[in-house]
N, C-alpha and C positions, 0 to 999 in steps of 0.2 A: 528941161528934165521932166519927167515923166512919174508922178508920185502916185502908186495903188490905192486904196481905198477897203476896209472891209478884209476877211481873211480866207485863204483857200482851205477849199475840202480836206485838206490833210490836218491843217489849225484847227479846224471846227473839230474834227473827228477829237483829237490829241487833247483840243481844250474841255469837249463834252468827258472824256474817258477819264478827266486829272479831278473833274468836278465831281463825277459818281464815286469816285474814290474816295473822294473827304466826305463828300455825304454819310457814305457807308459807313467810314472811320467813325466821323461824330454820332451816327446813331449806336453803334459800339458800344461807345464811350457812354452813351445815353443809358441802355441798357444795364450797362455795368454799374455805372453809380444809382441805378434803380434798385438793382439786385444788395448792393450795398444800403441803401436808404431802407428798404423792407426788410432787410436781416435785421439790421441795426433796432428798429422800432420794435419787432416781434422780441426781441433779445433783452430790450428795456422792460417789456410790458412783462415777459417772463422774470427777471431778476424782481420785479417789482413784485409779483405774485408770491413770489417764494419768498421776500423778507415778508411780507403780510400774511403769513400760514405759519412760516416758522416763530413770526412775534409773538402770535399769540398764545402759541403753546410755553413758548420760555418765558413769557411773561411772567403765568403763572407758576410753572416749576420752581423761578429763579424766587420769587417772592413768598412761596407759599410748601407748607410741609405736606410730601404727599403721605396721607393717610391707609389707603386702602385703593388696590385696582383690582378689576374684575372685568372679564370680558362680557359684554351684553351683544353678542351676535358674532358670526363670523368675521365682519369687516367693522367690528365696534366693541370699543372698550372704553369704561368708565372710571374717571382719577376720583377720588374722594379726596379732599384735603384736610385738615388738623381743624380748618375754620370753620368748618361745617359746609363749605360750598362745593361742589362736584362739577365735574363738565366731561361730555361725551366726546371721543375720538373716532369718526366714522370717516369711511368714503367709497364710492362705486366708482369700480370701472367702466361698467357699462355705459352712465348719465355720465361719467368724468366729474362728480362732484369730491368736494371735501367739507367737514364738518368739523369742528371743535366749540363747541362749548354753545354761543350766538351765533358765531361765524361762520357761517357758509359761501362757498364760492364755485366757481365752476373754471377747470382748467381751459386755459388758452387755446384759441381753436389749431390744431393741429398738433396737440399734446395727446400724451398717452404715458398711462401709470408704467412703470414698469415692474419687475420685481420688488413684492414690500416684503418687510420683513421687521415684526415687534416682538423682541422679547427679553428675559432679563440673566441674568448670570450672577451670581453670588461668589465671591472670594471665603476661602475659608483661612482660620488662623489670623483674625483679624481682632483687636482691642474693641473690647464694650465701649461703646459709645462713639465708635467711630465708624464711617460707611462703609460696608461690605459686599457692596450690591449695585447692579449698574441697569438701568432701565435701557435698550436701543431703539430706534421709534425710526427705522429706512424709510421712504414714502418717497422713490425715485420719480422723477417725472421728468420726458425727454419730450423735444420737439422735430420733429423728420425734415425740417432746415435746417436745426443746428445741433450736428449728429455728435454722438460722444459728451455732451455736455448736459449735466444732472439739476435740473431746475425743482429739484423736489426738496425734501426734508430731511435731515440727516442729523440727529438730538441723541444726545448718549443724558440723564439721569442718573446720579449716585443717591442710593438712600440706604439706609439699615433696614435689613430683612427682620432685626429682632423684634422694630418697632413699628414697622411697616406690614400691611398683611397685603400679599397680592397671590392671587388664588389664578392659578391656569394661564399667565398673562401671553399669552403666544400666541401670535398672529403670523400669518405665512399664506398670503395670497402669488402663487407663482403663475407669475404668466409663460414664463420661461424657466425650462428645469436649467438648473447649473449643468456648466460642459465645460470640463476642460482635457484638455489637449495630451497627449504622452507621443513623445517620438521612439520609433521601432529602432534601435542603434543608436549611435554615436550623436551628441548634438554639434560635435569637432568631426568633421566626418572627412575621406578626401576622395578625390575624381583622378582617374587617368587621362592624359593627355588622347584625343582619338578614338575616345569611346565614349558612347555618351553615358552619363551619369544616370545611374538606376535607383531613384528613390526609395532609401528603405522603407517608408510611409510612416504611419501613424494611427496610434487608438483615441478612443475619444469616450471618456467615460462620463458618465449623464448621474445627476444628483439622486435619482431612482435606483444606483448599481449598474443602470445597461451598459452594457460595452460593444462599442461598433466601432469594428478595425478599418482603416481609411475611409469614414464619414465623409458624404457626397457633399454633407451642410459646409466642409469647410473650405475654406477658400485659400488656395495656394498658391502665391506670387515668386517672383521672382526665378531666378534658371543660372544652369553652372554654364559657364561659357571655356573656352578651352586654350586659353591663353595661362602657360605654365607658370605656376610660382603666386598667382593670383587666386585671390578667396573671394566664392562668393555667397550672397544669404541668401537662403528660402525664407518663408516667410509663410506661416499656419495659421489663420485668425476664424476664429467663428465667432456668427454675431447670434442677438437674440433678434426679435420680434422686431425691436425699434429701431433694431440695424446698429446697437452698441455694441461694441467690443465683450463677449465675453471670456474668450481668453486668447492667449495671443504667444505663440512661441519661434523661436526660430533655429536655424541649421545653417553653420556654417561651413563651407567647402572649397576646400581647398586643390586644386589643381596641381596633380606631380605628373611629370613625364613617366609615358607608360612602358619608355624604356632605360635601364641600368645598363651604362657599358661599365667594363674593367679592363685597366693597362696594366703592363706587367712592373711588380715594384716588386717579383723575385721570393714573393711570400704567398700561402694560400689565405684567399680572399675569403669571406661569406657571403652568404644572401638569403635574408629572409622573404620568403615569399609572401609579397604585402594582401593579398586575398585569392579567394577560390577562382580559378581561370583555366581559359589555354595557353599558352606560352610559347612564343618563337622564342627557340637558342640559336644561338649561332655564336661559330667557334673559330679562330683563324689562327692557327699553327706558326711560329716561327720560324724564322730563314736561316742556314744555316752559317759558316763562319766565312769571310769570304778573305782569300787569300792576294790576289790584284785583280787586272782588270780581265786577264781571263784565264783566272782560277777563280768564281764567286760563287757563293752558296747555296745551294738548294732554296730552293722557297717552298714557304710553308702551304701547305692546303689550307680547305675551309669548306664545313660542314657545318649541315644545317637541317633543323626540325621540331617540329611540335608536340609537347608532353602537357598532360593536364596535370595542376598540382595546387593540393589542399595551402589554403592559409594557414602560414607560422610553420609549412616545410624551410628545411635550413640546407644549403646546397653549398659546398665547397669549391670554390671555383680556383682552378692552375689556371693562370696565364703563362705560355712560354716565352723563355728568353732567347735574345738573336744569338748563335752560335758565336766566338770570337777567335782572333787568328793573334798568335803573339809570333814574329820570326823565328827565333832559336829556344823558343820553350814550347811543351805542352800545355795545353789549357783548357778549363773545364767546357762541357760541354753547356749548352743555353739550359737555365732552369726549367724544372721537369722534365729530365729525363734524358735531353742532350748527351750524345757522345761525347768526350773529351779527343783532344787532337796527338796525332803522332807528333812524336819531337823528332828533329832535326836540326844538325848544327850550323847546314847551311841554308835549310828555310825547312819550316815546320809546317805541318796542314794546319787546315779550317775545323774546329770545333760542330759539333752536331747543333741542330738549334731544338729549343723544347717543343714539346707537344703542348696545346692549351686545351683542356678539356673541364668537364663539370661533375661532380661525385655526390650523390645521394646515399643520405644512409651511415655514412663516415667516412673516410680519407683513405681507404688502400685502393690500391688500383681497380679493386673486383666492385668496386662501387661507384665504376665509372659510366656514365650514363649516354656522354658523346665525348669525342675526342677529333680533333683534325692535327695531323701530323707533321711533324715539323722537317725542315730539309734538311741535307746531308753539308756535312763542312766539304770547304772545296781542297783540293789535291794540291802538293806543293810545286808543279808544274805550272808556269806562268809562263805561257808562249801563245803566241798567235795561230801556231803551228797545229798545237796539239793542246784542246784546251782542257781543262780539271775542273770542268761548271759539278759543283756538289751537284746530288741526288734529289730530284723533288720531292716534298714531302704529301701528305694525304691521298683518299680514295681508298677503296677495299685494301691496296697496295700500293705502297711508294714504288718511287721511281729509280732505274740506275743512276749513276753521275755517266760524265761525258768522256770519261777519260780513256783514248783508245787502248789502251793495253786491257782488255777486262780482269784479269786477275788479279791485276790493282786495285781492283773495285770492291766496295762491299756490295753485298746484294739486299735490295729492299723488304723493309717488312711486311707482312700479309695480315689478314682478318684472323690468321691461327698459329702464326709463327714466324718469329724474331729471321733480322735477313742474316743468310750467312757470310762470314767475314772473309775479305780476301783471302785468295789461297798460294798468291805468291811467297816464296819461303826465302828464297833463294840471298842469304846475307841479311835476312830480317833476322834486327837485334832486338825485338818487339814487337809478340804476333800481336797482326789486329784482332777485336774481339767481334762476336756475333752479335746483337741485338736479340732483345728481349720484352717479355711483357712491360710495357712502358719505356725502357730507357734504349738508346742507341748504343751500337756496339764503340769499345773505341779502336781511335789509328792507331797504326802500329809504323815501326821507324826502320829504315834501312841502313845497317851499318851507322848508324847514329846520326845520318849525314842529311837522309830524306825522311820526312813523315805524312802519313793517309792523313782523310779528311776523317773526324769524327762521325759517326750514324744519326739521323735523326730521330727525336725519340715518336711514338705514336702509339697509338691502342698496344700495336707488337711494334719495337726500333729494327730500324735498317742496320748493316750491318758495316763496319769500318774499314775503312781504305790501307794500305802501306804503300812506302815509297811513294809516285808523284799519284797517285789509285786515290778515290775520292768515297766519300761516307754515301750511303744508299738513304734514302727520304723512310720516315715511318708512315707505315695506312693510318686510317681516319677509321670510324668506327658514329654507328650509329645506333646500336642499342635496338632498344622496344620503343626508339621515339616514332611518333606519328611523322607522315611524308616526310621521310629525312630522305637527303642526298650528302654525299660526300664528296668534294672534291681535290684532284689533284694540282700541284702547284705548277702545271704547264698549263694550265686550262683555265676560264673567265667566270669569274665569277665577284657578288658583290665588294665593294670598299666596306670599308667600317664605319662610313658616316653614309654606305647606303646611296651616295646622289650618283655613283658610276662604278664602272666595274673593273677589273684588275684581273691581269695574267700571273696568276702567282703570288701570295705574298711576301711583301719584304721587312725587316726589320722584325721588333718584336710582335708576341703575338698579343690578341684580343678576344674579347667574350664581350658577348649583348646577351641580355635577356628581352625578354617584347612581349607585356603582354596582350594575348590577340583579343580574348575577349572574357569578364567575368561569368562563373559559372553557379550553382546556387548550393 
């Protein structure tokens, strides 16, 4: 047998490449516990600095009654004590020195003072012989390794002003004017699904009075993302000089879907307009009653367009209901506006279906803004022969129903006037009625035996069937809305979830609002 020795080009390659990589790893690693070993020491030598500045001063405070303070320069003020001994409080920014009394020291290299701030406040209403009076003595000092953290001095002093004299003790070396932050709007604020989110911004008011609306100093993190039902935060922060935090706020946002549908539950709806935009409506009419397999009801149209409208407008929204067919009774026609059905003791028609339209302004029909028309109830003729399909509903104009005899029929409504009702007479013990602004005309009954389909209701209703004669569809109506269409219920047009389309609608109706985009 035959045993190799040594490894091939591919091993070398594989073994050098496994080796570069833990190399790299450990030097990492190197670096990192470097970076660790150096913070750590500067962080010691700091803490250590600042118990030795701040002992010395509370030494004395804590042991000794202060007499008399007095400032002796801009960046220097002088304690006198009860014992007769005094000691000076100085320090530069420029050298980075500090001074009290003996002790002098010079800040850590890569420190810097930050805002100081000495002065005193007096309580009033306070008992003789008790302290009323608080000395502050800030002396920030930050290091640019180890950011946000105050290695300086920070001493509050109680004494009696009664017995104490301290003359102008006010010190205020600002390296940095104070800023803080004001949000423009809501700090609960919300986003539309599909649009992106338009920051209302913010002011930023400086310790001198300035005010500067969206401040370039400050720094803005975070983004609304567009998954609904989900809150997300901005984040406002500006720093000073040392790169601390001077103030810091935040905005919460919350993602709602940018559209509102409504089903029909037979009541008028509302809707408050959640901000200033443009707004797709769109509207789908109800089907009217249907009687079998062919005698069935008109189907509803669907209309559709663009209106701009202020926030905290209040909008009234109908949803139509599907017409319904009872055999030997009459029945109402579908909400808003639906005809009712001819009775009959041997079969009775199909009910009108509603119109679903939207009302600005209030609730009568003259404050209708769009409407899409509902269909016509079907005819009490159920034959393969000769069928009773109700009347389609929407478009400038509904549609006839199918039933061959036309004088059976009602006739559809138009953009200016209700359809007129069948005009067959002959043994009708119940004329049908015409259609009208909004509502559908109803059927009327033959000899008590046969009954029309109810009208469908619409901007103007179709008009009602007798005997096996079928209800006519109401028009659709589109107002002063921007790029509106209207459609009739033989014709394709959207579903109401939008992902396809439909010859007509069936069942009850529906309303979407959408809105397209905010406006200011």
């Amino acid at each position: 047998m035959n045993y190799k020795k040594g490894f091939t080009i591919v091993e070398l390659i594989a073994s050098f490449a496994l080796t570069s990589l833990i190399v790299a790893l450990l030097f990492e690693v190197v670096f990192i516990l470097k970076d660790l070993y150096t913070d750590s020491g500067i962080k010691t030598e700091l803490l250590t600095k600042q118990a030795l500045m701040s002992e010395k001063i509370n030494d004395e405070f804590t042991t000794k009654t202060l007499m008399v303070a007095t400032k002796c320069g801009t960046t220097c003020i002088d304690f006198i004590f009860t014992d007769g001994t005094s000691s000076k409080l100085s320090f530069d920014r420029k050298e980075k020195t500090f001074k009290y009394g003996n002790y002098k020291t010079k800040l850590v290299d890569g420190s810097e003072y930050g805002n100081i701030d000495i002065s005193t406040e007096t309580v009033l209403n306070v008992s003789y012989g008790l302290n009323n009076s608080i000395v502050r003595i800030k002396i920030p000092v930050y290091h640019k390794l180890l950011k946000q953290q105050d290695f300086g001095i920070n001493i509050v002093y109680q004494y009696d002003s009664r017995t104490t004299a301290i003359s102008g003790l006010f010190v205020s070396d600002i390296l940095d004017l104070e800023k803080r932050i004001y949000l423009t709007g809501s700090q609960n604020d919300i986003a539309f699904s599909g649009i992106a989110y338009q920051d209302p911004g913010y002011f930023v008011v400086s310790g001198d009075g300035t005010v500067s609306e969206d401040d370039e100093s400050v720094i803005v993190t975070g983004s609304v993302g567009s998954e609904v039902g989900k809150t997300y935060t901005i984040t406002y922060t500006i720093l000073d000089s040392n790169d601390n935090v001077m103030d810091e706020v935040t905005r919460n946002v919350s993602v709602i879907d940018s559209s509102t549908s409504f089903t029909y539950n037979g009541n008028v709806q509302g809707y408050t307009v959640p901000v200033n935009g443009l707004y797709k409506v769109e509207v789908w009419g109800a089907q009217g009653g249907t009687v079998g397999e062919y005698a069935v009801g008109g189907k509803g149209g669907y209309t559709t367009g663009q209106i701009n409208l202020a926030k905290n407008t209040i909008l009234n929204i109908y949803v139509g209901g599907q017409g319904s067919f009872d055999k030997t009774k009459s029945v109402s026609g579908g909400f808003n506006g639906g005809g009712a059905s001819g009775y009959g003791s041997e079969i009775s028609g199909g009910s009108g279906g509603g119109a679903s339209d939207i009302r600005q302004g209030g609730t009568s029909l003259n404050n209708r803004i769009i409407v899409a028309g509902g269909g016509g109830g079907a005819g009490s003729r159920n034959s393969s022969t000769d069928l009773a399909t109700g009347g389609a509903g929407g478009g400038t104009e509904g549609l006839l129903g199918a039933y061959s005899t036309a004088s059976y029929n009602g006739q559809p409504g138009t953009s200016s006037i209700g359809g007129i009702a069948a005009t067959y007479t002959t043994n009708v013990t119940s004329l049908p009625t015409a259609g009208d602004l909004g509502i559908g005309g109803n059927g009327g009954s033959y000899s008590n035996t046969y009954g029309g389909g109810g009208g469908g209701a619409g901007y103007y209703g179709g008009g009602g069937g007798v005997r096996y004669g079928t209800g006519a569809g109401g028009s659709g109506y589109c107002g002063s809305m921007l790029n509106c269409t209207t459609y009739n219920g033989t014709q394709s047009f959207p579903t109401t979830n939008g992902l396809s389309n439909e010859t007509g609608h069936s069942g009850n109706g529906y309303v979407k609002i959408t809105l397209v985009s905010i406006t200011s």
